[in-house]
N, C-alpha and C positions, 0 to 999 in steps of 0.2 A: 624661758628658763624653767628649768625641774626642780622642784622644789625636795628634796631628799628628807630632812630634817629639819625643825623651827623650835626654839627652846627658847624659854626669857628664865634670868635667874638676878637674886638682888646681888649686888655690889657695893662698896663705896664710894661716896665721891671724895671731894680735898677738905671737906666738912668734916668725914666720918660720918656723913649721915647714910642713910639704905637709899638707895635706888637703883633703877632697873637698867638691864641688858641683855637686849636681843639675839641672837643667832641661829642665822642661817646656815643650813649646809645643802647649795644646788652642784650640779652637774661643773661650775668653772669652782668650786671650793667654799671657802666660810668666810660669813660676812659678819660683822658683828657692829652695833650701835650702842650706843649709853646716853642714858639721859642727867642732864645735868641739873640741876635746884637750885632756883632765886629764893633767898631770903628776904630781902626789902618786894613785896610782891604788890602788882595795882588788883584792888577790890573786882576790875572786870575781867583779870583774866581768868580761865579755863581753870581747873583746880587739876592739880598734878598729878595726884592718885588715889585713888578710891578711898572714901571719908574711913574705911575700916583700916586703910591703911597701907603700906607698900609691900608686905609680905601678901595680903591679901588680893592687891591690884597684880602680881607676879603669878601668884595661883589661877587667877583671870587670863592674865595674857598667855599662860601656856594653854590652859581650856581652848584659849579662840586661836591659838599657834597650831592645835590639832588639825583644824578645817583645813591650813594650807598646805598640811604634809603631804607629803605624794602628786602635790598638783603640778600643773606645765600651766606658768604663769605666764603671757606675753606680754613683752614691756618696751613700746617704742620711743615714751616720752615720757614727761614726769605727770601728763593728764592720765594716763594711764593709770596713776592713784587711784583715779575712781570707783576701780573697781575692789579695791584694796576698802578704800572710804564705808564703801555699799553695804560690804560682810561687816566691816567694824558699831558703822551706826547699827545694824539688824541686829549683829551681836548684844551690842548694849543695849537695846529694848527690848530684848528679851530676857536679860539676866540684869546686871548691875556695869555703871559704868565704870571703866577701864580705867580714866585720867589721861592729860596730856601726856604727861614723859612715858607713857606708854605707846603711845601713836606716836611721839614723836622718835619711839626707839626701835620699832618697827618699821616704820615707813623710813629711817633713815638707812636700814641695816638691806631692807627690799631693793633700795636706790642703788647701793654701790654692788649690788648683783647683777640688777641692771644694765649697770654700768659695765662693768667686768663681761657683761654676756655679748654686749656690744664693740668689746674691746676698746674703749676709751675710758679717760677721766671722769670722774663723778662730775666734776663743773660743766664738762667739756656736754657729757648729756641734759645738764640741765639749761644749759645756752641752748642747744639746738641748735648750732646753725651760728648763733652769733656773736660778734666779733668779745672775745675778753677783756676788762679790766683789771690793773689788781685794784685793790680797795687801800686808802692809807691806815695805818694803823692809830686806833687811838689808846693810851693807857695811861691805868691808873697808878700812882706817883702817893698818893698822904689819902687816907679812908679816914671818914668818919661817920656817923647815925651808924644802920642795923648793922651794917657790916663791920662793926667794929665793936664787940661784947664784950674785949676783955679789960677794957678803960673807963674809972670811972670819969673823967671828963677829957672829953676827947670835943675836934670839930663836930660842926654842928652836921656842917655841911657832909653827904655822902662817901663825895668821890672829886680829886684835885687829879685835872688828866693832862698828858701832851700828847699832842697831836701834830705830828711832823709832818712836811712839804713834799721830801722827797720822792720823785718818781721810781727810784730801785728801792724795792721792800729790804731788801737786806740793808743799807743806808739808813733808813727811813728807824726800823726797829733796833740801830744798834744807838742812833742818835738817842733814841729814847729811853736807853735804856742806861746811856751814860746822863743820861740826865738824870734819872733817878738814882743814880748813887750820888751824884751831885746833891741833890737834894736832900739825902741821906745825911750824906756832910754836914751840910749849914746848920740843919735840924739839930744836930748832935753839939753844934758850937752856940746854937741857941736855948735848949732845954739841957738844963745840968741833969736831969732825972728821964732822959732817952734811953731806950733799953734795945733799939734796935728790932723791936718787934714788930710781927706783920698781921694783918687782920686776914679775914676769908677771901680776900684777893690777892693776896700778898704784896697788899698796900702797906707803907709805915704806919704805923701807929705812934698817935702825940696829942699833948694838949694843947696844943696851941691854938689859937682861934681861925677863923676862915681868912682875918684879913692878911694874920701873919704868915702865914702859908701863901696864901696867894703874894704877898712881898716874895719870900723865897723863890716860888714858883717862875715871878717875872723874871727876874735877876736871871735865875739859870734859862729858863728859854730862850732870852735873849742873847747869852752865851754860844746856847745851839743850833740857834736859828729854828726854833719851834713854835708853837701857838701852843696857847691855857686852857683851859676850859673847866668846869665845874658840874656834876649832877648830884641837885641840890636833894634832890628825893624829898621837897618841900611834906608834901602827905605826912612822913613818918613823925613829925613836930608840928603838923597842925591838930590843934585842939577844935576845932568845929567855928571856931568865931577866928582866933591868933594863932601865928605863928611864934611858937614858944621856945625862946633862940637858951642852953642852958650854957653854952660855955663860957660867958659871959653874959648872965639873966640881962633877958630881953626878952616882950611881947609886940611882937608888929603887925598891925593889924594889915590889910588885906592892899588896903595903899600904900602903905609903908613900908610892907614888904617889895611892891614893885619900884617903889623909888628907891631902895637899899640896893635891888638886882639891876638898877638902871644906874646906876651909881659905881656899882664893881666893875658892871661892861665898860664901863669912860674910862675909869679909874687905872683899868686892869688892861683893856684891849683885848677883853676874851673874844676866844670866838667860839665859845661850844657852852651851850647853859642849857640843862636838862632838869625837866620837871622842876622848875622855879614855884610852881604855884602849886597848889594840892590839884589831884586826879579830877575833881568836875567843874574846875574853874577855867573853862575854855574862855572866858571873856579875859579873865587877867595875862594870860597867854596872847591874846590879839592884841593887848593894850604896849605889852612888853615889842611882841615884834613890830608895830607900829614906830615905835621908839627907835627902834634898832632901822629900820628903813627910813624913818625922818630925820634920822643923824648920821646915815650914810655910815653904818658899823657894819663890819665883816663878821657878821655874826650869827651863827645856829640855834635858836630857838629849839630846842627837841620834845619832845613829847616820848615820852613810855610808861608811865603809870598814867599818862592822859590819854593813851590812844591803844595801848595793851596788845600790838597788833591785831588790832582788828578792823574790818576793814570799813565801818559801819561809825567808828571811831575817829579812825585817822579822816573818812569823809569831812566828819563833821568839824573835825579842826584844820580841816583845810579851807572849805566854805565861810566858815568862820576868820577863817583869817587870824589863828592861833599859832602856829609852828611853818619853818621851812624846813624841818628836818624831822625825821623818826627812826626810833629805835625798832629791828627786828628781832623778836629771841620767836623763835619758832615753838617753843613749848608753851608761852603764853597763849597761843591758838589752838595748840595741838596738830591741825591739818596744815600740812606744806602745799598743797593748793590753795588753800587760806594763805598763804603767805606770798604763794606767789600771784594772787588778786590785790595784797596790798602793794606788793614790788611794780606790780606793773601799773597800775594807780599812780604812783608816789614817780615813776619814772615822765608818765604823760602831764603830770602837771611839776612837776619841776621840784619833788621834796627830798632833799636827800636823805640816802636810805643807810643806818648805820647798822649793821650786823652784829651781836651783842653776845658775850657769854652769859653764864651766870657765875653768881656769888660763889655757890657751889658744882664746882666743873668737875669731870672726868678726863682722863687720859686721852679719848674721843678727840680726831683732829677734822671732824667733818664739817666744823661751822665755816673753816676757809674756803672749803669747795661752795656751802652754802653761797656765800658770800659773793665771790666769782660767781657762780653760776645766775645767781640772782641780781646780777650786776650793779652793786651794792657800791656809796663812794668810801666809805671808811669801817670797819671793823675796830670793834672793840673787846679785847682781849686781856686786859691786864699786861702788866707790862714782867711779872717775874714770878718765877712756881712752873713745876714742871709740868701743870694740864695747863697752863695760857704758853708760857713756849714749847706744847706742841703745835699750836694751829700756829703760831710767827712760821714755824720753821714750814710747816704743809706749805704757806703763804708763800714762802722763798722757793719752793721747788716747783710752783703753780708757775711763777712766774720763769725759771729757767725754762720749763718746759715750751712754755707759751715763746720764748722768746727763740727757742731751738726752732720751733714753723717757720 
């Protein structure tokens, strides 16, 4: 492909915060990427834009957007990056580094030209060849810790999610999404002082505790025929020795944190618990899924502030015998080769791979293709806000298309 035009300029996300977006202009038209920003972030991932700043990392990326004006870029596969990778690392050691949401808003925006120059789906090129999945949806229902600023006492816990069965995504996303006004409900006949408000996911906002929610939570799943889950973002309330529980004062120390979390899985029937333990406690992670396989529970162990996609990371909590699941956000890495060395790692030994937005998303409906293309079992989206229902809907036309062959 010809590369005509390459321009990055800052944008919003659903934050209001600056970040970056790419644009391309080749020979089949203009491609364009946005990077989206975690707030709750793990200590190993990649830093998102250059320490001066995101006006500063945009001045950066149009500099190195200059090299590829006028080039005739050839692109058969997604290894192909490489060559993209090669000018990017030169670039940064010569000048100042770039940040992930920059390579990852380039290399996303490169991709669907790619794509386009090939005349197929962005997923369609990144399978190569092989057979589609869609990914179930998983979404968040009651937020609480970082993603939730404007509550002075809110759950302790992150993120209260459902995670539906059904094999038609459109099914599967509306189940869930009637369950969150479900949820909405009880909420509202439980707390006289509900306001109906939503945090940076456009999760409800409440005080309620983790167990009382999780009550509500059961009740309506089992209404819809869904599964629970929880990401505990343990990290953000550990003080270095305890877990420092404030919605109800409590300090648990590092056992008693895993008997609480082994306790809500009985209790509860979850089947999705992420980052239970802080980022470098791979042993209490082994201890948990040990638990979970000597009581014959259906249940995901996940790792994302313990393994930050990386693949070096997610190694070592496999080996270990920490997680049977992981979280993917590709901008923790920054390189989608990087990512697809963990996808395909986590495929050969059996981990399943959840595909993740961030806290603060854009318009951008490219994590679905991600997703699909990286043949991912679940996707995690949020379940309501117009940048999480655009990747549902991308999801629902991945899947007509697919089902039109």
């Amino acid at each position: 492909m010809y590369i005509k035009e390459a321009k990055a300029r800052v944008i919003k996300n659903s934050r209001k915060e600056r970040t970056i977006e790419v644009k391309f202009k080749t020979n089949n038209g203009f491609f364009i990427c946005s990077a989206p920003s975690g707030k709750s972030k793990g200590k190993n991932e990649v830093i998102d834009f250059n320490k001066k700043g995101v006006r500063y990392s945009v001045k950066l990326a149009n500099i190195f957007l200059k090299i590829l004006k006028n080039k005739e870029v050839k692109f058969s596969s997604i290894e192909d990056l490489r060559k993209i990778e090669f000018i990017l690392k030169e670039f940064e050691k010569n000048n100042e580094i770039l940040g992930g949401n920059v390579w990852y808003a380039i290399e996303g925006a490169l991709l669907k030209a790619a794509a386009k120059e090939k005349n197929i789906e962005l997923y369609e090129f990144l399978l190569n060849g092989e057979k589609p999945k869609i990914p179930l949806p998983i979404g968040n229902a009651v937020g609480g810790g970082l993603h939730t600023r404007t509550h002075k006492k809110k759950p302790d816990f992150q993120e209260f999610l459902f995670i539906a069965k059904e094999e038609k995504i459109q099914k599967a996303i509306s189940k869930n999404i009637l369950a969150y006004f479900d949820v909405r409900l009880k909420i509202r006949w439980k707390e006289k002082k509900f306001f109906l408000k939503t945090n940076d996911e456009n999760a409800l906002i409440c005080s309620l505790s983790n167990h009382e929610i999780l009550e509500i939570m059961r009740d309506v799943a089992k209404h819809f025929d869904l599964r629970i889950g929880v990401d505990v973002a343990s990290s953000n309330f550990f003080d270095g020795k305890n877990y420092d529980y404030k919605n109800k004062r409590f300090l648990r120390s590092r056992e008693e944190q895993n008997e609480y979390i082994s306790d809500l899985i009985s209790e509860f029937d979850l089947f999705y618990v992420e980052d239970p333990f802080h980022e470098e406690d791979f042993l209490s992670f082994s201890s948990l899924l040990n638990f979970v396989k000597k009581n014959k529970k259906d249940c995901l162990i996940v790792g994302d502030d313990l393994t930050t996609t990386n693949l070096e990371r997610v190694k070592k909590a496999y080996y270990q015998k920490s997680i049977n699941a992981v979280i993917i956000k590709p901008n923790q890495i920054g390189s989608l080769l990087e990512v697809k060395k963990v996808c395909d790692f986590c495929k050969k030994n059996n981990i399943k791979i959840i595909f993740s937005h961030r806290s603060g998303e854009t318009k951008d409906n490219i994590l679905a293709d991600y997703a699909v293309g990286f043949g991912a079992d679940f996707i995690k989206t949020g379940l309501y806000g117009k940048e999480r229902l655009v990747k549902l809907k991308r999801l629902i036309d991945i899947q007509k298309r697919i089902h039109k062959v």
